[in-house]
C-alpha positions in Angstrom: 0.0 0.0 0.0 2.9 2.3 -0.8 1.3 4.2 -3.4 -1.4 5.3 -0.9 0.7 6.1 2.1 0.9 10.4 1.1 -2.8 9.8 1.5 -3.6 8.0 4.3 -4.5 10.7 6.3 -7.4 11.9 3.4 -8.1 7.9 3.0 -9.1 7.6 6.7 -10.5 11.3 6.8 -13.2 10.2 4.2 -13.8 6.6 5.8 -14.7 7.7 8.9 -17.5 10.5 7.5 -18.9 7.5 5.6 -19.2 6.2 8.8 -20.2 8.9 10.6 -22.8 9.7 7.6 -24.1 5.8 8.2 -24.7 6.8 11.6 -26.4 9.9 10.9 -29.1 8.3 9.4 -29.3 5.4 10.8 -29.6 6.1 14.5 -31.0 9.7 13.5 -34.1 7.8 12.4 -34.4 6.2 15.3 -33.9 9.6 17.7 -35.9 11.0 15.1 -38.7 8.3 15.7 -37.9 8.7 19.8 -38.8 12.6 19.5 -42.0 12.0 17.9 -43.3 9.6 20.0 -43.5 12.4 23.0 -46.4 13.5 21.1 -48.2 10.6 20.7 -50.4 8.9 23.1 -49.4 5.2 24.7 -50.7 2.8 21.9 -49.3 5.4 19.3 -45.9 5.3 21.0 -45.9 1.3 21.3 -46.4 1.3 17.5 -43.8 3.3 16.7 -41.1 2.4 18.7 -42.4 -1.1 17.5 -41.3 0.4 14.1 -37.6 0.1 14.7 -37.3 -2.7 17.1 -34.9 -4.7 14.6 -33.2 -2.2 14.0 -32.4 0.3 17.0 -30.0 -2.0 19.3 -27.0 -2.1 16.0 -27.5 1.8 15.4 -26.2 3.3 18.1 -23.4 0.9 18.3 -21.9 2.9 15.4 -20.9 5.1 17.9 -18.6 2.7 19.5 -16.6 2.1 16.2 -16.6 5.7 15.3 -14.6 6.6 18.7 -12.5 3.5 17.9 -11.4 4.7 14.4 -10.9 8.6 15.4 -8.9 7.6 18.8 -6.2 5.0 15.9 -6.5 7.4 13.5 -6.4 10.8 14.7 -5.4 11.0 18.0 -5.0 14.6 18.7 -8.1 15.4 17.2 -9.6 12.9 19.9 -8.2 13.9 22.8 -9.1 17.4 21.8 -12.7 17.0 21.2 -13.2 15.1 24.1 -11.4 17.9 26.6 -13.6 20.4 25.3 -16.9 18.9 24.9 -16.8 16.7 28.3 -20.7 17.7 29.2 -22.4 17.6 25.6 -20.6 14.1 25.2 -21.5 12.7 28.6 -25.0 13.9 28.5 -24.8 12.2 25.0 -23.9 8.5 26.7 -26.2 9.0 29.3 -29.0 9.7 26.6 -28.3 6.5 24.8 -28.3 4.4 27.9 -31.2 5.5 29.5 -33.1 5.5 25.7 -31.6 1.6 25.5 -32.9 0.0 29.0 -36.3 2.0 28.8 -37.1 0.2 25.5 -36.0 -3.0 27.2 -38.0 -2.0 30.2 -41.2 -1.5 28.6 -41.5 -4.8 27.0 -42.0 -6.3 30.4 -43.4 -3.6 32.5 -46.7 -3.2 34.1 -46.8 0.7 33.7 -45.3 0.8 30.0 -46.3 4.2 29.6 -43.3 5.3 31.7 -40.6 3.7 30.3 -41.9 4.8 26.3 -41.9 8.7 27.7 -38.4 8.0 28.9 -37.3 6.4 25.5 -38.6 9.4 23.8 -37.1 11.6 26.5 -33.9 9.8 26.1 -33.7 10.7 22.4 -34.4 14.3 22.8 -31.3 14.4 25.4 -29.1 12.3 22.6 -30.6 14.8 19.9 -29.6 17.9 21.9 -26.1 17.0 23.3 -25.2 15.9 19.7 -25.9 19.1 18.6 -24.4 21.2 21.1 -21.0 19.1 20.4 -21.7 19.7 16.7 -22.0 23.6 17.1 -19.0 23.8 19.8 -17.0 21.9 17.2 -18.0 24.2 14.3 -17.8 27.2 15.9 -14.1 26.8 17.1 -12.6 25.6 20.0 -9.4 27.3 21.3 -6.7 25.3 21.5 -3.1 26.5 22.4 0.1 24.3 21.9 -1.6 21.0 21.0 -4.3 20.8 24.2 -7.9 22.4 24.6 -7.0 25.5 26.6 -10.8 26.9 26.8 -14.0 27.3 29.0 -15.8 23.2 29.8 -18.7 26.0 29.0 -17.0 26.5 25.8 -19.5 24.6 23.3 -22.7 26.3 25.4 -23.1 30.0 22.9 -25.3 31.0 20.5 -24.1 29.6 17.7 -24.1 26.1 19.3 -27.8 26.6 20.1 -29.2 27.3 16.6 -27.2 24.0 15.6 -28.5 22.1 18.3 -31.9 23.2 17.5 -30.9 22.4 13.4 -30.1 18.7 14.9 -33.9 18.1 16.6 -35.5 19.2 14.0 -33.4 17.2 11.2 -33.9 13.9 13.5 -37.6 14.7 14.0 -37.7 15.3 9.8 -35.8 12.2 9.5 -37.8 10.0 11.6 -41.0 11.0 10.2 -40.0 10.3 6.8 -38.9 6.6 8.3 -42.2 6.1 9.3 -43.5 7.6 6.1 -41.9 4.2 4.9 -42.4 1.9 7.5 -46.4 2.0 8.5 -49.3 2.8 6.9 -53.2 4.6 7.4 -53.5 7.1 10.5 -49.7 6.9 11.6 -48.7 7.4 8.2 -51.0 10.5 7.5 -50.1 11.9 11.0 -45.8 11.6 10.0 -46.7 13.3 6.3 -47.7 16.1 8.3 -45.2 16.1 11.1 -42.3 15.8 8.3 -43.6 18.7 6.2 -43.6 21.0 9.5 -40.2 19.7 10.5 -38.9 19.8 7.3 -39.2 23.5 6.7 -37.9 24.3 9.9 -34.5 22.4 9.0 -34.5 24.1 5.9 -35.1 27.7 7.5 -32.2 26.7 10.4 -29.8 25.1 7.8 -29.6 28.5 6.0 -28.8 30.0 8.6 -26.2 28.0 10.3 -24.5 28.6 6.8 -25.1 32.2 6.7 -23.4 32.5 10.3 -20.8 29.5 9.3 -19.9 31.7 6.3 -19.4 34.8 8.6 -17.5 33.2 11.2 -15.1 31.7 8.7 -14.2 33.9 5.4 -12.2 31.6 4.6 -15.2 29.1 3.5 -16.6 32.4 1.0 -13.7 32.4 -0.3 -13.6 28.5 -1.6 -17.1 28.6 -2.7 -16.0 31.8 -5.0 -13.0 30.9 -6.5 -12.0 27.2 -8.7 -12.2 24.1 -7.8 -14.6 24.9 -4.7 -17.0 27.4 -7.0 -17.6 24.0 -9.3 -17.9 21.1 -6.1 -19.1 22.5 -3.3 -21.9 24.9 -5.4 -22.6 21.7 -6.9 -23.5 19.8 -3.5 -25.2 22.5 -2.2 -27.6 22.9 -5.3 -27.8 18.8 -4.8 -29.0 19.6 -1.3 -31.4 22.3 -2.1 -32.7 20.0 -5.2 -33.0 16.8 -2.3 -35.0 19.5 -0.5 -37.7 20.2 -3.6 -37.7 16.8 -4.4 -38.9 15.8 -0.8 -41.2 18.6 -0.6 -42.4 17.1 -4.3 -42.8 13.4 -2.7 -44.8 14.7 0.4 -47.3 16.3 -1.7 -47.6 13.5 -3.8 -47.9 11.2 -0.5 -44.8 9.0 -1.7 -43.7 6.6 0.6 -40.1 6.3 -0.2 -39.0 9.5 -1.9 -39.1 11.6 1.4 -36.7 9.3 3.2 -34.5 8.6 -0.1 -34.0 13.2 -0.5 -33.9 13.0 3.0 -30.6 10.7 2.9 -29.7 12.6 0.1 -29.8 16.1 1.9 -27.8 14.7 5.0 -25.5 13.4 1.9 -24.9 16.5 0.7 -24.9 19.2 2.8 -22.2 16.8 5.1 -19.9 16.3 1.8 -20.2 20.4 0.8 -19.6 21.7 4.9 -16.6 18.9 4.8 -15.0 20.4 1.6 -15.4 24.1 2.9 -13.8 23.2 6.0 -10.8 21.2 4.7 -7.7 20.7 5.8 -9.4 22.0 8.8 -10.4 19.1 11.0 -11.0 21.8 14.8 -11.2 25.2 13.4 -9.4 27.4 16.1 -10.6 30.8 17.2 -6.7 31.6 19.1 -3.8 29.9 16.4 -3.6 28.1 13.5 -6.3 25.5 12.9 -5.7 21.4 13.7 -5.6 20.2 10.1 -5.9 16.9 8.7 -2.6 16.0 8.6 -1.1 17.5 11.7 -4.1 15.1 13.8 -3.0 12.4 11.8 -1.5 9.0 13.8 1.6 7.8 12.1 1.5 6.2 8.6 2.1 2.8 10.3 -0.3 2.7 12.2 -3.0 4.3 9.5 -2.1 1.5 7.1 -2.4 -1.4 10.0 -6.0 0.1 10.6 -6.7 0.4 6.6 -5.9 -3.5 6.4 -8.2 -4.5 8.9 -10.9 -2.4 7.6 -10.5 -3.4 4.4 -11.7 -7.0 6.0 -14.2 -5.6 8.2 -16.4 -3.1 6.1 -17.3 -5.7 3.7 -18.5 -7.8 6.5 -20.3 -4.8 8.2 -21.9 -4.0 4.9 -23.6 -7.1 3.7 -24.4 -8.0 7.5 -26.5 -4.2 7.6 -27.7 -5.1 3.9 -28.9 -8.8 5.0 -30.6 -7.3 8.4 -32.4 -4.7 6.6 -33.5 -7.4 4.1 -34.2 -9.9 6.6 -36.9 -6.9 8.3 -38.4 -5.1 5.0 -42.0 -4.4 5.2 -44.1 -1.9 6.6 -45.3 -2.8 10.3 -49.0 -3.3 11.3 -50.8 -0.6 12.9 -53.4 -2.3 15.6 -57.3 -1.2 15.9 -57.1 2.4 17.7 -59.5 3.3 20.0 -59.5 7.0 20.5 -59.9 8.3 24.3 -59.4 4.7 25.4 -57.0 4.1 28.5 -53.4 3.3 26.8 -51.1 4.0 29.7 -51.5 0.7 31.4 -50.6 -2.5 29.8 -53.0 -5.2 29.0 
C-alpha cells in the first residue's frame, strides 16, 4: 500500500465520515422516531417504537466504532474533542443508555407508559447533546500548543444553540420520513404532516447555520468563490437544495419512499459540501492556526495497520446491515385504535 501512504490521512478522513454519515441516518431515524413519539399517546408510541425494534440495538453501536477509528486514526483530534466537549458528550452517553434500558423495560413492565416517555425523553437528550457538540465543534474551539486550553462552558453560545436546535429538527424530519416508509393509514398520514412542518424548519435553520458559518469563517466564502470549490461545493449544495424540492415534491404526492431517499440525500450532501469548505481543517481554532488533517493524523504505520483490517471488516459490516435490513423489509401493522381509550397501562 505504498502508493497510498501520502494519502492516508485523506483515506481515513473520508472513511470515517462515511461512517459517521451511516450513523447519521441510521440512528438519527431512530432519535428521530424517539422525538416524535412524545407526542403521541401510549398505543401510538408502542407502535412506533415497534417500528424500529430490529433495527435500533446495532444503530447506536456505530458510535462505539466511530470513537474506535478517530482515537487509531487521529489522536489529537480525539483527545481534543473530548477535553472540550466533556458535558455535551457525557449527557450524549447518558442519553443513549437511558433510551436503551427504557425500550428493554417496557416490554416487560406493568406501567409501559413510563418507560416509552423516557425512550422518547432519552432521544431528545441524545438529539440535543449531539448538537451542542456539533456547534461547539463548528464554531471553534481554542486550542493552544496542541491541548484544549478553553472554558468546559465552551460549546454552550449561541451559535451552538441554533445548531443544536438544526439537529432536533433534522432527526424529527428524519424519523418522520422513516415512518412515512415503514407503516401505513392514520400513523402514516399523521408523520406526512409532522415531516412537512419539520422539514421546513430544517431548511429555514440550515440556512442560517451557513449564513453565520460563512461569517465566522471567510475563509469558507472564499472556496465557494474561486475554482475548484465554485464547481464542487456549489454543486453539493444545489444537490442539497434540489433533495430538499424533491422531498417537498414526494410529500405532496404522498410518496412513501421518496421523502426518506431526498432526506438521505440532503444529510448526503450538505455533510460532503460543509466537509470540503472546512478542509484541511479538522477543529477550526478561534486563538492559532487550525488542527488540520494532517497535523491530527496517527503515524502512517499505524494508518495503514488500521486500513488492512478495515478493508476486511467493512465488507462484513456492509452485507451483515444489507442482509438485516432485508431480513426486516415491510411496513409494520398498525393495531385497531380506539381513541380516548386508556393506553397507559398495559394489558
Amino acid at each position: 500500500m505504498q502508493f497510498l501512504e501520502p494519502y492516508l490521512p485523506e483515506v481515513w478522513l473520508f472513511i470515517i465520515g462515511f461512517f459517521l454519515l451511516y450513523y447519521a441516518v441510521s440512528d438519527g431515524f431512530d432519535l428521530g422516531v424517539g422525538i416524535i413519539s412524545l407526542g403521541a399517546d401510549e398505543e401510538e408510541r408502542g407502535f412506533i417504537m415497534g417500528a424500529i425494534s430490529s433495527v435500533w440495538h446495532d444503530n447506536q453501536t456505530w458510535l462505539v466504532l466511530l470513537g474506535g477509528m478517530l482515537f487509531g486514526a487521529f489522536p489529537l483530534f480525539y483527545g481534543i474533542v473530548l477535553s472540550s466537549l466533556y458535558i455535551p458528550i457525557l449527557a450524549m452517553l447518558f442519553g443513549l443508555m437511558f433510551r436503551g434500558v427504557a425500550f428493554e423495560f417496557r416490554e416487560n413492565s406493568t406501567h409501559p407508559a413510563v418507560w416509552s416517555r423516557c425512550f422518547g425523553l432519552g432521544s431528545l437528550v441524545v438529539a440535543v447533546a449531539q448538537g451542542f457538540a456539533l456547534g461547539g465543534l463548528l464554531g471553534g474551539l481554542e486550542v493552544e500548543n496542541g491541548g484544549f486550553s478553553g472554558s468546559v462552558w465552551g460549546w454552550f453560545n449561541p451559535f451552538s444553540c441554533v445548531v443544536a436546535l438544526g439537529v432536533i429538527c433534522g432527526y424529527t424530519m428524519l424519523g418522520a420520513n422513516y415512518l412515512i416508509f415503514k407503516t401505513s393509514g392514520r400513523m402514516q398520514n399523521v408523520s406526512y404532516r409532522i415531516s412537512g412542518f419539520a422539514s421546513i424548519l430544517t431548511l429555514i435553520i440550515s440556512l442560517i447555520v451557513h449564513f453565520l458559518a460563512a461569517a465566522k469563517y471567510p475563509n469558507l466564502v472564499d472556496k465557494l468563490m474561486s475554482p475548484p470549490g465554485v464547481y464542487t461545493i456549489s454543486a453539493l449544495l444545489a444537490l442539497a437544495v434540489f433533495c430538499f424540492i424533491m422531498l417537498f415534491a414526494g410529500l405532496k404526492r404522498r410518496r412513501e419512499a421518496t421523502p426518506l431517499l431526498c432526506n438521505i440525500g440532503i444529510i448526503l450532501f450538505s455533510f460532503a459540501g460543509l466537509s470540503l469548505g472546512m478542509y484541511p481543517d479538522m477543529i477550526p481554532n478561534v486563538i492559532s492556526s487550525p488542527i488540520t488533517v494532517r497535523r491530527a493524523a496517527a503515524s502512517p504505520q499505524t494508518l495503514e495497520f488500521m486500513l488492512v483490517v478495515m478493508i476486511v471488516l467493512i465488507p462484513v459490516i456492509l452485507a451483515y446491515t444489507g442482509y438485516k435490513h432485508r431480513v426486516f423489509r415491510g411496513k409494520v401493522v398498525e393495531p385497531e385504535y380506539t381513541p380516548g381509550a386508556n393506553h397507559d397501562e398495559k394489558h
